[in-house]
N, C-alpha and C positions, 0 to 999 in steps of 0.2 A: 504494500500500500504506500510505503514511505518512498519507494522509490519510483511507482508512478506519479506521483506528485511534484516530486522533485523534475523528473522529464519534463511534466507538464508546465510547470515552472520554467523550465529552464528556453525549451520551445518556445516561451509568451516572451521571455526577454531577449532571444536571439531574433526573433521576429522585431518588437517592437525596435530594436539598430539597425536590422537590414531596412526596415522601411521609415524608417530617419533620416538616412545619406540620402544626398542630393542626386536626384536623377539625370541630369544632365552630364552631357559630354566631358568623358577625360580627356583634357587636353595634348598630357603626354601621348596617348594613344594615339591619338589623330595628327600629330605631328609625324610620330614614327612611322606610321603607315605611310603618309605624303611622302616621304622621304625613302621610304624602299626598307628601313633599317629592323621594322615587324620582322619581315623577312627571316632577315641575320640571328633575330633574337628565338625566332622560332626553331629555326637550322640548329645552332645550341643547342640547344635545352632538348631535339629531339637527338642530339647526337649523344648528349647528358645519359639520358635518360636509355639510349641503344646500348651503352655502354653499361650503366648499371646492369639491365636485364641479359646482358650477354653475361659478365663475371657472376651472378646469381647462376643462372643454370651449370657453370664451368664450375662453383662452388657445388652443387647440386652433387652433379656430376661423378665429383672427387669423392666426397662423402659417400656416396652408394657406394664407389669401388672400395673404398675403406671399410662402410660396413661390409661387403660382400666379400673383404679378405678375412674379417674377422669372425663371421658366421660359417 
């Protein structure tokens, strides 16, 4: 009980911030776009991110043969 309340709580106040900020146009955003640099920042962050999920499965990977030397 205590802890759906608490959700419910918590839910009414992450709601009432998100619908507090200003709706309007990020500036930053619209300038980077103009300018080609979204792009670049997106390139990143997916090259970021290929990267992670490639050494997770190479970790994965290791681990099985590990267990699978030791069983």
């Amino acid at each position: 009980m205590k802890k759906s309340v608490f959700l419910f709580l918590t839910i009414i106040v992450l709601a009432q911030t998100v619908l507090a900020q200003n709706s309007g146009a990020v500036e930053m955003a619209d300038t980077m776009r103009d300018s080609g640099k979204i792009y670049v920042v997106v390139a990143v962050i997916s090259i970021i991110f290929i990267g992670i999920v490639a050494y997770l499965f190479s970790i994965d990977k290791r681990v099985k043969k590990v267990e699978k030397g030791n069983g």
